[in-house]
Structures are given as C-alpha cells and as structure tokens.
N, C-alpha and C positions, 0 to 999 in steps of 0.2 A: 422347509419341512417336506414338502410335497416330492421334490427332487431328491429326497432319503430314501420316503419308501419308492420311488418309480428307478431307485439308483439300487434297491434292496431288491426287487422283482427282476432286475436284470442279473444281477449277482447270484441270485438263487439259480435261474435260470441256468448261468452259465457251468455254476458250480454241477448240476446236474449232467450238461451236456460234457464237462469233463470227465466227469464218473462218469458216463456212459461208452466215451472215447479213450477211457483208460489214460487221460493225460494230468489226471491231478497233479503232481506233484510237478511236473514239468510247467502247467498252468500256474500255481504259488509259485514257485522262482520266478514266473514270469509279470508276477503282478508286482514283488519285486522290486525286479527291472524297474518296473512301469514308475513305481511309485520313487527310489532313486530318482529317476529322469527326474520326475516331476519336481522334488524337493530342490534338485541341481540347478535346472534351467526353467525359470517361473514365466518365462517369456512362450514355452509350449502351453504352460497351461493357459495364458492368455489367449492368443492363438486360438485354441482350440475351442474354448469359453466366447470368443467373439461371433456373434451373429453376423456381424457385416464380410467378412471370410468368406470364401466360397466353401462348399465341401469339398470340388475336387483340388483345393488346393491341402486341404487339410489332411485331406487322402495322401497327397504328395509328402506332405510333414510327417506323418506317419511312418509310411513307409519307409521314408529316406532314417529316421529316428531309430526303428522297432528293428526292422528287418535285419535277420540274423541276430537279433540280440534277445529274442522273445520267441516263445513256441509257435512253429507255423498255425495252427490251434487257434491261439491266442489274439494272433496278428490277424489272421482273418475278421474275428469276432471284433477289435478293434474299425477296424475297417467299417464293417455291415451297421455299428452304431454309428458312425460317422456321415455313411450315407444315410441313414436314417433320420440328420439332423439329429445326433443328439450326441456329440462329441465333447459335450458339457459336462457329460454324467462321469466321462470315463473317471478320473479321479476317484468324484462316490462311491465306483462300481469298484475298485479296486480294493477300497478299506473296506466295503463290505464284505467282496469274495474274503480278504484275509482274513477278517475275523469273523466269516461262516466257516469255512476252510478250519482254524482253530478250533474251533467248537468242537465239529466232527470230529475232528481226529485228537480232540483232547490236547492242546497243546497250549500253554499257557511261556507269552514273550517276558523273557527279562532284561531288561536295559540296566547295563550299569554307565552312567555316564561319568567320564575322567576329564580331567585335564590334559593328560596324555597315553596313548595308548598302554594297555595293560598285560601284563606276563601270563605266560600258563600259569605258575603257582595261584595267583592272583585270583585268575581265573576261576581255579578248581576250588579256589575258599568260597570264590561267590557263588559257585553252583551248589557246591555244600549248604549252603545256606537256603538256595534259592530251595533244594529240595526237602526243607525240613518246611517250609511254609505252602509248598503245592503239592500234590501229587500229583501232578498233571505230567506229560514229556513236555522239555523245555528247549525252548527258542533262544539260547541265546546272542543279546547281542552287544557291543560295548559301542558308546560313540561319545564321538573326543568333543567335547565344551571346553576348551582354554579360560574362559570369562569362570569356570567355578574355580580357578587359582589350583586348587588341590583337594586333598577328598575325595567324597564321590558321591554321587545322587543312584538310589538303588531302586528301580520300578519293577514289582512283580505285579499281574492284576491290579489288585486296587491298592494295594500293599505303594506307599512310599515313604522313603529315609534319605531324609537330606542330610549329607554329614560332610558338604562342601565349605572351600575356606569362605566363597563367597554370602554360605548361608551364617557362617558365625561372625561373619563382619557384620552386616546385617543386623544378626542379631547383638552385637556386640553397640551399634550405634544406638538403635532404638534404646538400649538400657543406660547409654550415657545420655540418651536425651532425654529421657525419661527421668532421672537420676537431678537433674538441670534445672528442669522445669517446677521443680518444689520447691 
C-alpha cells in the first residue's frame, strides 16, 4: 500500500513535468511501451525489483531495453528513479501515469478480448456499443486469449460481459454438477 501512494506522488509528479514539457502524449505511448515490456519479459521486472542488483547495472538494462523505443523525456526520468534506488516503483508508476493521464483527458479503455484477432466490421460494432455505455473518448484495444475458445469478454470501466465459450462451459458444468448432486 505504501509503494501505491509513494508510486502515485511520482506519477503525478511526472504527469505534471510532461504537461509542462509539452510531451504528454509522446509520454502515454511511452508508458505503453513500458508497460508491453514488462507484461512480455517478467524477468526485467525482477531485475529491476531486486535489491541485491546494482543500480548501475539496472541503468545498463534500462538503457539497452528503452532507448529509442521510449521518449528521450521518459528514458531520462526512468533513469533518475533508478539512481534514486527506486527502480521498484517503475511498474506502479506507470499504471498510475495511465490512469492519471485517462482521467485528464477523459478517456475511458475498452478491451475486447478474442480468441482470435478481430475485423473492422467487428470492430466498429464494438465501438458502437462501447459508445452508447461512455461518453468518454475511447481507448480502444483488442487482445487475443485462445484459452476463451470463441466469443468474447467485453471491459468497459467497470462495465463487464463475458460471452466466451470458455465462460458457458463453465457455466454449463457447474449446472450439470449441480443438476447431480440432488
């Protein structure tokens, strides 16, 4: 809990110095990035999470990871929490820049998850949708779950529908077990 807010006061922070350097938006692609990385290769968050590490090795990981793939902006301020000892936060700091970042600018993410990627028409039905439940500007994004068989799992905000094959199999056993046990 404590590494929330001290992961929230840096995010604010940063959020600010981007507004101030005119690189918003270049900063959100680049968290991102960030956040990519991290869900791809868990072996950086470890890494980076480890106390026994040095920093200037972490500085090196960084750099060799970020550079050119993230705002010079960004990479710095990376960097300066690292020497800082606190290359822990980076993670926190980024879910929280995304969803201060969101706030601000009104923008509310839609995930629809597939089993396989999905078409424009497809698309344009679930953004149709998405826009009768927010009025916010939308984030959308689609990502591929094989394990929901077919279907699709629909997140707006708080908003969710599960309409995968693997949530009516699911539900399909529980009522034959249920069905069983009387």
């Amino acid at each position: 809990m404590k590494n929330i807010r001290i992961a929230s006061r840096y995010a604010k922070a940063l959020l600010s110095l981007a507004e101030e350097n005119q690189v918003m938006d270049e900063a959100y692609k680049s968290m991102n990035v960030i956040e990519d990385v991290f869900g791809k290769y868990r072996e950086i968050k470890i890494v980076l999470k480890s106390p026994v590490i040095r920093e200037s090795k972490k500085i090196n990981i960084i750099k060799n990871v970020f550079s050119g793939r993230v705002n010079d902006f960004i990479l710095k301020y990376l960097l300066i929490i690292t020497r800082k000892k606190r290359s822990f936060l980076i993670e926190p700091i980024v879910f929280e820049y995304k969803r201060l970042h969101k706030l601000k600018h009104n923008i509310e993410s839609v995930i629809v998850i597939t089993a396989h990627e999905i078409d424009d028409d497809i698309r344009e039905k679930v953004l149709k949708v998405a826009k009768r439940i927010t009025d916010k500007e939308i984030e959308f994004h689609n990502k591929i779950d094989p394990s929901i068989i077919g279907g699709f799992i629909l997140k707006i905000g708080d908003y969710y529908y599960d309409s995968s094959m693997r949530r009516s199999l699911i539900n399909m056993r529980k009522k034959l077990f249920h069905s069983t046990e009387l």
